[in-house]
LUMDREN-127897 format. One record per residue (C-alpha): residue number from 0; z, x negated, y. Coordinates in steps of 0.2 Angstrom, whole numbers. Layout:
residues N
[NUM [Z X Y]]
...
END
This chain:
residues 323
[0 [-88 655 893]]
[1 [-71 660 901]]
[2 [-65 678 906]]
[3 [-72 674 923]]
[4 [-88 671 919]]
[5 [-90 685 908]]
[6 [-85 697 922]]
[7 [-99 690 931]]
[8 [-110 693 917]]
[9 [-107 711 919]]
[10 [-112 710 938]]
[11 [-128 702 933]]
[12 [-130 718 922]]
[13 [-125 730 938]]
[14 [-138 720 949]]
[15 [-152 725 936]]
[16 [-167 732 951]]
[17 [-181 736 942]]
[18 [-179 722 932]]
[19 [-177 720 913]]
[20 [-160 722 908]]
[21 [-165 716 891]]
[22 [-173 700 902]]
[23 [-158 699 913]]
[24 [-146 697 895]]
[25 [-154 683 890]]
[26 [-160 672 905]]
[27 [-148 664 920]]
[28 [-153 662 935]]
[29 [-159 682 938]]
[30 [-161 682 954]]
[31 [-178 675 951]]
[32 [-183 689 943]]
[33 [-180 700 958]]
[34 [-197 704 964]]
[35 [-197 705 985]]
[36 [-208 715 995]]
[37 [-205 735 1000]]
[38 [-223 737 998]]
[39 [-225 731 981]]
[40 [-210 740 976]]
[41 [-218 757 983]]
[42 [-234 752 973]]
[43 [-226 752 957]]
[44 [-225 732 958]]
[45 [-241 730 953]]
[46 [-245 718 967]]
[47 [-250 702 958]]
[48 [-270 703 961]]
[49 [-266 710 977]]
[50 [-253 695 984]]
[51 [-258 696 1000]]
[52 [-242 693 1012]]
[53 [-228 683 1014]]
[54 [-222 689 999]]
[55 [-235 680 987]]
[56 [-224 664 984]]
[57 [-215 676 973]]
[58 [-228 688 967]]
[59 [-244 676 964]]
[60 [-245 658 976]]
[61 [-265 657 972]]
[62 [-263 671 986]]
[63 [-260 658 998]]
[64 [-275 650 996]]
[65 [-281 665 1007]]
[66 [-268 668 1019]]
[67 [-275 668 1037]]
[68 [-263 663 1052]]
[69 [-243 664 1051]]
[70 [-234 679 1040]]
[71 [-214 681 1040]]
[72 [-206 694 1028]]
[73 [-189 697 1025]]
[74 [-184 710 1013]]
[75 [-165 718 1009]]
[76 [-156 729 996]]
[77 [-143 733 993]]
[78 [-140 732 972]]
[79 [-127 747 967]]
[80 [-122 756 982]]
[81 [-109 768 979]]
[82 [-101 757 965]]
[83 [-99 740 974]]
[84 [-106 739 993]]
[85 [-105 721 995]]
[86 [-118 717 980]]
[87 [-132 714 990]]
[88 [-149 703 988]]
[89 [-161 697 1002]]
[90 [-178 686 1003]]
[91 [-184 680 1018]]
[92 [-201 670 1016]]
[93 [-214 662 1028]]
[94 [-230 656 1025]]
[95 [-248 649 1035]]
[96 [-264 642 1035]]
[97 [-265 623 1034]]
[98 [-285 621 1041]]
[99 [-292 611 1028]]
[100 [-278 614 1014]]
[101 [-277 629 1014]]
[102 [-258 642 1012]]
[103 [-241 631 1014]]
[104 [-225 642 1011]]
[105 [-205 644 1011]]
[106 [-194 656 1004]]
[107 [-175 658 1001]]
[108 [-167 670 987]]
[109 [-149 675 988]]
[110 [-139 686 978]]
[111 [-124 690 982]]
[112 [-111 697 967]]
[113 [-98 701 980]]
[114 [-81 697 980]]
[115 [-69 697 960]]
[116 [-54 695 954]]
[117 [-48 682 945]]
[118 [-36 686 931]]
[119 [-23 675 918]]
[120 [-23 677 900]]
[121 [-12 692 902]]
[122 [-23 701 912]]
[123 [-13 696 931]]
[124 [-22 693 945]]
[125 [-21 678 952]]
[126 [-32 677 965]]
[127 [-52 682 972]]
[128 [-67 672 974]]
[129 [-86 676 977]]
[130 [-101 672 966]]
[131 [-120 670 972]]
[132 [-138 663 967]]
[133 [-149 655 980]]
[134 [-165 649 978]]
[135 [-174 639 990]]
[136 [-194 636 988]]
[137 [-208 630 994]]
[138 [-227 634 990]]
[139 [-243 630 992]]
[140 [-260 636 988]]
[141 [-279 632 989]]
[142 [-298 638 984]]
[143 [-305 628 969]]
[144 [-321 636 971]]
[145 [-329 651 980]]
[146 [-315 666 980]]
[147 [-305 655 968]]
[148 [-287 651 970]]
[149 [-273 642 965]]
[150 [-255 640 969]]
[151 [-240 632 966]]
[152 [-221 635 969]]
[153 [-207 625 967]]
[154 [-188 629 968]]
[155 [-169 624 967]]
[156 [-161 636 958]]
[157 [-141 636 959]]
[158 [-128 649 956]]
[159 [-111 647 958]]
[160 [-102 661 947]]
[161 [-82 654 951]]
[162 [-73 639 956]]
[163 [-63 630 945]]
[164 [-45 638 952]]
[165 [-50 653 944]]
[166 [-58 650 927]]
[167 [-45 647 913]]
[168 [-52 631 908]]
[169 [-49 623 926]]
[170 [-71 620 925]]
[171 [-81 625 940]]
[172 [-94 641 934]]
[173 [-108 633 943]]
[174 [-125 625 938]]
[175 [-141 621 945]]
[176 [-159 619 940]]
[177 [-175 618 945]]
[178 [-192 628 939]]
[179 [-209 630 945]]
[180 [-223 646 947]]
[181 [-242 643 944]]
[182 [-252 658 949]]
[183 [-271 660 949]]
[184 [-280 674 960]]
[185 [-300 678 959]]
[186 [-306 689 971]]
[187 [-323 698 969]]
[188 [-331 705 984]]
[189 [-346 713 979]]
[190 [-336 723 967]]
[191 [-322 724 977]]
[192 [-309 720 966]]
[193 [-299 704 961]]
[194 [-287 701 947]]
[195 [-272 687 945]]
[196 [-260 679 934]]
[197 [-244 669 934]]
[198 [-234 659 927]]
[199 [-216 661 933]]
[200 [-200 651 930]]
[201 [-206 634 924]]
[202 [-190 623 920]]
[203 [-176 618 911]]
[204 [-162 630 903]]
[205 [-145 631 917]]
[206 [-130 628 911]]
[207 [-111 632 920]]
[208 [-98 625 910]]
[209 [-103 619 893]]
[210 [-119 611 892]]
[211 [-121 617 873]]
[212 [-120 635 880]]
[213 [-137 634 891]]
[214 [-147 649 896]]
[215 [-164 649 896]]
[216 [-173 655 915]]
[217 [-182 671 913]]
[218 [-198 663 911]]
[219 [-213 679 911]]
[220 [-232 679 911]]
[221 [-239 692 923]]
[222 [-257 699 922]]
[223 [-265 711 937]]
[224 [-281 718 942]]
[225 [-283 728 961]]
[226 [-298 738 967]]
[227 [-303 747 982]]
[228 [-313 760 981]]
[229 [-313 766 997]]
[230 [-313 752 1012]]
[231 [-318 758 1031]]
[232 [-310 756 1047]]
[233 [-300 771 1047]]
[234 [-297 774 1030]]
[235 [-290 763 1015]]
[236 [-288 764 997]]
[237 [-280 751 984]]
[238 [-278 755 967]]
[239 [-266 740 957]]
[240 [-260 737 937]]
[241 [-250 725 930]]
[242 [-243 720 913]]
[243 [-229 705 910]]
[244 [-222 698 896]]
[245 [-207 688 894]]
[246 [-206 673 885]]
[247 [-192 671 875]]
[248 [-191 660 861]]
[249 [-193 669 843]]
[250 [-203 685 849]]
[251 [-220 690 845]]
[252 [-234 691 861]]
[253 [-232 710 866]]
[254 [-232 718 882]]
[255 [-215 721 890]]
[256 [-219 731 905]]
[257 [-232 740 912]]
[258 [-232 742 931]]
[259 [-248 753 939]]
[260 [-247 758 959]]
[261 [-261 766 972]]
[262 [-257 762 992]]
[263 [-268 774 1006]]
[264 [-268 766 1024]]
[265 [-275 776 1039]]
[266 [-280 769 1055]]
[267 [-271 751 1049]]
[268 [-256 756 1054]]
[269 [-248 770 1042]]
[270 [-247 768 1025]]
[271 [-242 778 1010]]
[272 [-237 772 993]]
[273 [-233 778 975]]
[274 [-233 768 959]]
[275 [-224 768 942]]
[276 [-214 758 931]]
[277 [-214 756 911]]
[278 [-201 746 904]]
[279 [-194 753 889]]
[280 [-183 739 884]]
[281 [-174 738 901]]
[282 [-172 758 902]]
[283 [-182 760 917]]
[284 [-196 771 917]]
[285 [-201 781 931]]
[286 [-211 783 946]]
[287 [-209 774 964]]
[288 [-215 777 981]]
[289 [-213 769 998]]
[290 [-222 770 1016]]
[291 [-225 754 1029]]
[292 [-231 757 1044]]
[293 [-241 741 1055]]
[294 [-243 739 1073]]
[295 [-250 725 1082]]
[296 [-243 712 1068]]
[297 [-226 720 1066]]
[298 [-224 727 1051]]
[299 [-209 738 1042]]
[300 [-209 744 1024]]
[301 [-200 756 1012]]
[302 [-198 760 995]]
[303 [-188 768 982]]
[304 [-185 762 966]]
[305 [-177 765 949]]
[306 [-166 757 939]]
[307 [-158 758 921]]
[308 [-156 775 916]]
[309 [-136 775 921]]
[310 [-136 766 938]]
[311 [-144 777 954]]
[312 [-161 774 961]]
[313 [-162 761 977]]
[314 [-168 759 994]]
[315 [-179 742 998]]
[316 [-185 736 1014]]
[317 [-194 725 1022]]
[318 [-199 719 1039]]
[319 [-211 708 1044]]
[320 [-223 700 1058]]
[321 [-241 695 1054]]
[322 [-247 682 1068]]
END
């Protein structure tokens, strides 16, 4: 890679939210691995046997096969306040019941890197540009049997890390692929509880400038169980675990991260939230917590989370309207 793109590289590391930094070193494409959703984030991101919102392209799209009526979600963060204010990632998603079919869905992730500088050999500048990732998708999910479903998402995944001006081998730092998500959900009434899985980031290595130099996606396995102990028309309790592994070449089968979260609604319209987040390898372990609050559809959430040890926590949130 040229000097440019190794200066990107470094934002890739900044942008780490909650996210392995370990995963994020080894995989292009991160901003796949940026989980969306203000109430998951609040609930420790142990959301995929929950994966019941917009938000369940990303988190689990067997969820769809479940989804009733028209959800829109659109969630914001900024990455590193404080350090660099125009680092910033956002994921807007939409999804519906199809009678018959079952849950049909659309998402777009963008990550912005802000604006650089692009230097010469001796270190002059010579000029700015502005890297991003988007990441269009669509998703779609349906019952294979009685409180059994299964989902698929598709997506384009292209980043542009500089133009051609500003590299020093006159070669564009851009590169597009494509993966997919497969996620399974089993929901389990009489014992109230369900549990998931997913497969996420299905596709071929991305490459910018040199073919030979491909990066692998962040391709992960997720597992999660939910249970709700307490279910009535004022109050609500949801207790939610998940583990995740990520699946890179050479290293053995082990837990990576560890993710366990509890959310209390009252009256369906306040909600409080509070989870935690082991993750060792990426320096992030600590607790989180968020609030949403839900009225006649319209829905707003918040959440802090961590990140690696030497950036500060950050604010997520979402807003959305249930119709």
């Amino acid at each position: 890679m040229s000097r440019i793109l190794s200066a990107c590289f470094g934002l890739l590391l900044l942008a780490g939210v909650a996210t392995s930094a370990q995963a994020q070193s080894e995989a292009g494409g991160i901003s796949t691995l940026f989980a969306p959703g203000a109430r998951a984030d609040g609930m420790g991101r142990a959301f995929t046997a929950v994966a019941n919102d917009a938000n369940a392209i990303w988190w689990n799209p067997g969820g769809l096969a479940f989804t009733r009526g028209h959800d829109i979600s659109l969630t914001y963060s900024q990455l590193v306040p404080g350090l660099a204010d125009d680092v910033n990632w956002s994921y807007p998603s939409y999804v519906q019941h199809v009678e018959g079919w079952g849950g049909l869905g659309f998402s777009m992730a963008y990550l912005n890197y802000g604006k650089s500088e692009a230097t010469d050999e001796d270190g002059n500048v010579t000029g700015e540009f502005t890297s991003y990732e988007i990441v269009p998708g669509i998703a779609y999910g349906t019952e294979l049997g009685d409180n059994l479903g299964f989902g698929v998402t598709l997506k384009l995944i292209h980043v542009d890390l500089a133009p051609s001006a500003v590299t020093l081998d006159q070669k564009n730092g851009r590169g597009t692929t494509f993966a997919a998500d497969l996620g399974a959900l089993w929901k389990m009434p009489a014992m109230k509880a369900s549990f998931g899985a997913a497969l996420s980031n299905l596709g071929p290595d991305i490459s910018y400038i040199d073919a030979d130099q491909a990066d692998p996606l962040g391709r992960n396995i997720r597992v999660g169980a939910a249970y709700t102990p307490i279910e009535t028309d004022v109050h609500r309790v949801l207790l939610a675990a998940d583990a995740s592994r990520f699946l890179i070449p050479g290293r053995t089968l082990a837990v990576d991260v560890w993710n366990a979260g509890a959310e209390y609604e009252f009256n369906r319209l306040i909600a409080l939230r509070a989870g935690y987040i082991s993750d060792p390898r990426g320096d992030i372990t600590d607790f989180t917590f968020g609030m949403g609050l839900n009225y006649r559809g319209i829905k707003f959430d918040y959440a802090s989370i961590p990140q690696s040890s030497f950036l500060d926590r950050v604010s997520r949130f979402t807003v959305g309207y249930h119709f």
